[in-house]
N, C-alpha and C positions, 0 to 999 in steps of 0.2 A: 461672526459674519452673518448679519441677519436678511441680507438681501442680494439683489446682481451685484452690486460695488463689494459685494465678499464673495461672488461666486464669479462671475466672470473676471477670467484674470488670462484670455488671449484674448490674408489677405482676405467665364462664368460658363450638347457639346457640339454644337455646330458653330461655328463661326460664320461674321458675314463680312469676308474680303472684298470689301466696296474698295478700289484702288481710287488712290486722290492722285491727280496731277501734282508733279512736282516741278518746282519754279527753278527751270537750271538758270547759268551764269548764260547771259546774252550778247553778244559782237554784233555791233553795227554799222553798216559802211553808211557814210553821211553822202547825201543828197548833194546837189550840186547850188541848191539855193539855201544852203546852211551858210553863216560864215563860223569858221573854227578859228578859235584861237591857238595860239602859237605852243602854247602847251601841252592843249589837247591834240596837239598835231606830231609836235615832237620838234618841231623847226619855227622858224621865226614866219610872220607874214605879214602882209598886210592887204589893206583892200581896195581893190583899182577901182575907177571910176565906173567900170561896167558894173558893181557892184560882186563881180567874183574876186575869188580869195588866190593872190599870189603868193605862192608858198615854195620859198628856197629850199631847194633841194632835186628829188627826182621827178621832175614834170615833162610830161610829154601834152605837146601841144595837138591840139585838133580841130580843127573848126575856130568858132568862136569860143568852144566851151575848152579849159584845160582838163586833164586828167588826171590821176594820184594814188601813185600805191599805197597813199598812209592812210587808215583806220581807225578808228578810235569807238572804244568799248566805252560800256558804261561803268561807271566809278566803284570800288572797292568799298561797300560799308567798313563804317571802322567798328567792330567787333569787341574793342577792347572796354566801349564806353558802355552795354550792355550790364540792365541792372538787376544782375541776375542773385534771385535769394534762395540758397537752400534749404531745401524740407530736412525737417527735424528727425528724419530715418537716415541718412546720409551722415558719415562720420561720427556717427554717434561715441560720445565719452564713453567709457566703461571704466565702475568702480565694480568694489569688490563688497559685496553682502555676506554676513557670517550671523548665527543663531544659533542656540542651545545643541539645535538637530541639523540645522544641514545647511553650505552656502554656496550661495551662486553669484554670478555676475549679473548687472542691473545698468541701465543707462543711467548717468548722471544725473539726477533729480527726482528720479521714479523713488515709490511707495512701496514695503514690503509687510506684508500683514501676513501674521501665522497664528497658528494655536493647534494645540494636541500633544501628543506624544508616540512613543512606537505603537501603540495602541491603538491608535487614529490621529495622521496629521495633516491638515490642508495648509498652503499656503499661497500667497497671492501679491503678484507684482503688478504694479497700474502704475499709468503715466501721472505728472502733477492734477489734471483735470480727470484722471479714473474715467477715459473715452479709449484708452488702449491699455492692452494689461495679459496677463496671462494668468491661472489658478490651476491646481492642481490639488486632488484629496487621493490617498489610496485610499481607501473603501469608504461606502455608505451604507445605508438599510431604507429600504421602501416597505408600508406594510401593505401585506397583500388583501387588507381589506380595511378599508375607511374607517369602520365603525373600529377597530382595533388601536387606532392612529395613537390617542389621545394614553391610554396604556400601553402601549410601547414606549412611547418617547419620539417617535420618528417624524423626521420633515413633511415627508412627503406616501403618500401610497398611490399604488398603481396595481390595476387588475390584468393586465396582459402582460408584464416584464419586458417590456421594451426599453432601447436606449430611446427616441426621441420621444415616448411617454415618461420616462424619469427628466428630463430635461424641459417639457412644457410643463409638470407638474411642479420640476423645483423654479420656475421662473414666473409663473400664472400670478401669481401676487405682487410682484415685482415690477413687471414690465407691462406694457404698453399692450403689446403684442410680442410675440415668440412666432416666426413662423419657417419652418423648414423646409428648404427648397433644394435642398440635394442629400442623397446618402449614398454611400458604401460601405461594404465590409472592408475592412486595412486588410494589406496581404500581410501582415504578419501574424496574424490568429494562429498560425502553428505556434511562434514565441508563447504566446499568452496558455496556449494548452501544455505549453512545458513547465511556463510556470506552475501551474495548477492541473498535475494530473489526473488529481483524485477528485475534479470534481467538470463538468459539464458546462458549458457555454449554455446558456439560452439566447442569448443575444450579443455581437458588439458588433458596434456600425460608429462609425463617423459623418457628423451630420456639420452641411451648413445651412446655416441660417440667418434669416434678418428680425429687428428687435429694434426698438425704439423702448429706450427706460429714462430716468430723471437727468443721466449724463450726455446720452449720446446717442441718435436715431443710425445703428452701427449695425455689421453684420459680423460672423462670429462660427469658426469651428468647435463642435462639442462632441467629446469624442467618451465611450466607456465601455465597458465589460457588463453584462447579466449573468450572475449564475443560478442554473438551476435551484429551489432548493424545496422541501419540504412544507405542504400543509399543515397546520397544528391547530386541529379545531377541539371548542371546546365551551362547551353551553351557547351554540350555535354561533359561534364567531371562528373566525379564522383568525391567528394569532402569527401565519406562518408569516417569514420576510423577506424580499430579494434581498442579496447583496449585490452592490453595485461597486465595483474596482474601478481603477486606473480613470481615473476622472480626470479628464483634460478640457480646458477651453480656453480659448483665447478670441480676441475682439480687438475691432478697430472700428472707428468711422466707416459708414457704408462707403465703396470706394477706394476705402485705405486701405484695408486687410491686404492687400497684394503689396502695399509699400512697406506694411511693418513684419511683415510674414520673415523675413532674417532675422529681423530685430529681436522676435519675439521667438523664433528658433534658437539663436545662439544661448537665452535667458534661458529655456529649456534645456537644452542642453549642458549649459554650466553646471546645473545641479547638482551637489552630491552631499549623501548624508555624513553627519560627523562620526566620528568613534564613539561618542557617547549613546548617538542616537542606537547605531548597529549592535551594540553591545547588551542595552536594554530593548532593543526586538527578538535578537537571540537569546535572551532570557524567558522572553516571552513566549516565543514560538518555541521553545525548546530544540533549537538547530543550532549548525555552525555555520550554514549559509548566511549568505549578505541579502538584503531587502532586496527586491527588483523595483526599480523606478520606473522605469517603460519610460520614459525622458531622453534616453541617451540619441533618438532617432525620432524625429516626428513626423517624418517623411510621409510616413504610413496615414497618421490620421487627417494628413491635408490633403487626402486624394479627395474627398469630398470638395473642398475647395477647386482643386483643377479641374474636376468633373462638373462642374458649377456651367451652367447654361450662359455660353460665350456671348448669344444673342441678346440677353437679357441686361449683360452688365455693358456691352456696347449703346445701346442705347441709355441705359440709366445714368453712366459717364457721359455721356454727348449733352442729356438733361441736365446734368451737375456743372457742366462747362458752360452750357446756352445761361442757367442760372446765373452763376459767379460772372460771366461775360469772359470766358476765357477761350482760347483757340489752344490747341495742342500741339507744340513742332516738334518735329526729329530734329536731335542736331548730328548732320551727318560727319563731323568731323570726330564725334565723341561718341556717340552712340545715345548718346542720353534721349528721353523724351524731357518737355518740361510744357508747363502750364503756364501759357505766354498771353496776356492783355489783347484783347479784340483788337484787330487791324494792325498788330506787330510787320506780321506777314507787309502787308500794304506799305509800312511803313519804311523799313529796310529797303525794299523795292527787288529790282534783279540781282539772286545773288543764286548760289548752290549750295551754303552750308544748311542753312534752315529749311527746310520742309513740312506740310501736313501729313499730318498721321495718318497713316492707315484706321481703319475699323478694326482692322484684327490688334493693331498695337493700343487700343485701348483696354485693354486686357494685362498690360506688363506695366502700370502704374506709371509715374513719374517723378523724377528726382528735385522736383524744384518750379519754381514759377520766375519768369521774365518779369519783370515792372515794370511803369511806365514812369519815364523819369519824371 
């Protein structure tokens, strides 16, 4: 996997609650130089010479003008003729993936690329068009000096051992741009320090970021481990290496990463290595423990994402909308958001199921777009 389409393989903290009016349902009482028909009235009528409406039933006379307790509302959209198309995160298929070393589940039509062994294995799930995907490597080696690169063997080097320096460093060829606009540390770093007693963190942060590469101008969680490790100098080079663990990243469309964020959770989480694989890393390792995947929970490394600047992707979403010509509704009967064709709204007329969005609900994605017939 020589580039992002092998490495990227995986959804902004203030928010701005601009409240929108919402369009309830509207009752009308009619005028008295309307004429109503006999159905919108609920009784038969007709029209006298005065040009007012005589209408069988409850009338109480007055004057010249009659009076009338019947009302009549404005008409029920029919809801049912609604041309409404699911996004491709919504019900998704689930097959079953199986490999030498380890299987998981995958949505129906997705890609799975791997290589290694208990020794070093990545492996990497992408949609047909490799614009969403998830990857995972347990370890890496960065060298800790440039001029060593090329005799080591290794991808990448970096001089400070950071996560988001091993992530622009292994992407800088690749991509467009790399640029990282949120981090945190996961609260589970105590897990990670049990894994690895004996030896020291120098770094782990969960980073998000936005990236523009040959697939897809997407944004993206990258999440990993730095350990501490030893300088090894010798005839004025430094020879020493980080190692870099539990390499996780996953990607979507800018925008999307909050629609496929389950998708691409459950594909994590399905994970698990086979007997063969376990069998030849306890060999390896000389133990009778099982491998850690750090997969079973990803909970930890999307905290970058929720911590993701809520202001930011509110407006980037409203520009993706103004873009495509799309308006955003709630549907209050379901809950759903969905991405509905300019002047849907106007079109339906007075009704209470449909509504616009909040500010702050551009934030919780959307399961689908409205059409226009």
């Amino acid at each position: 996997m020589k580039n992002r389409k092998n490495y990227l393989a995986a959804v902004l903290a203030v928010a701005l609650t601009i409240g929108l009016c919402a369009c309830g349902a509207q009752t009308t009482t009619p005028d008295h130089s309307s004429f109503i028909t006999g159905n919108e009235a609920g009784n038969s009528s007709e029209t006298s010479p005065s040009g007012f409406v005589s209408i069988s039933g409850d009338v109480t006379e007055s004057g010249d003008k009659p009076t009338t307790s019947a009302e009549t509302s404005a008409p029920i959209p029919d809801f049912s003729t609604l041309n409404i198309r699911p996004a491709a995160w919504e019900n998704v298929e689930w097959e079953n993936y199986s490999s030498t070393y380890f299987t998981l589940q995958i949505p129906k039509g997705w890609n799975v690329q791997w290589q290694g062994d208990a020794n070093q294995m990545q492996w990497m799930a992408t949609s047909p068009d490799n614009t969403v995907g998830i990857s995972n490597m347990d370890h890496a080696y960065a060298c800790k000096d440039a001029r060593a690169q090329d005799f080591l063997g290794f991808a990448v080097s970096m001089t400070g051992g950071t996560v988001q320096e091993f992530f622009e460093a292994t992407f800088q060829n690749s991509a467009e741009y790399f640029t990282v606009k949120n981090s945190c540390v996961p609260d589970n770093i105590d897990l990670i320090r049990q894994v690895r007693p004996y030896d020291s963190i120098k770094d782990y942060q969960s980073l998000y970021a936005v990236f523009k590469d040959d697939n897809v101008e997407g944004e993206g969680i990258y999440s990993a481990v730095v350990m501490d490790s030893q300088d090894v100098w010798f005839n004025g080079l430094n020879y020493g290496a980080w190692e870099v663990n539990c390499i996780l990243t996953q990607w979507a469309p800018q925008g999307d990463l909050v629609n496929w964020a389950p998708v691409i959770a459950h594909i994590a989480q399905s994970f698990n290595y086979t007997d063969t694989y376990i069998r030849q890393w306890q060999s390896i390792a000389q133990s009778a423990l099982t491998p850690y995947t750090g997969l079973s929970d990803t909970d930890p490394v999307m905290e970058a994402f929720e911590e993701r600047s809520k202001s930011d992707t509110i407006i980037q979403e409203k520009r993706s909308d103004m873009i495509g010509e799309y308006e955003r509704v709630y549907d209050n009967d379901s809950g759903n958001i969905y991405r509905a064709y300019n002047g849907f709204l106007d079109d339906i007329g007075d009704q209470s199921r449909f509504t616009p969005i909040t500010d702050s609900q551009y934030t919780e994605g959307y399961v689908g777009w409205i059409d226009k017939d």
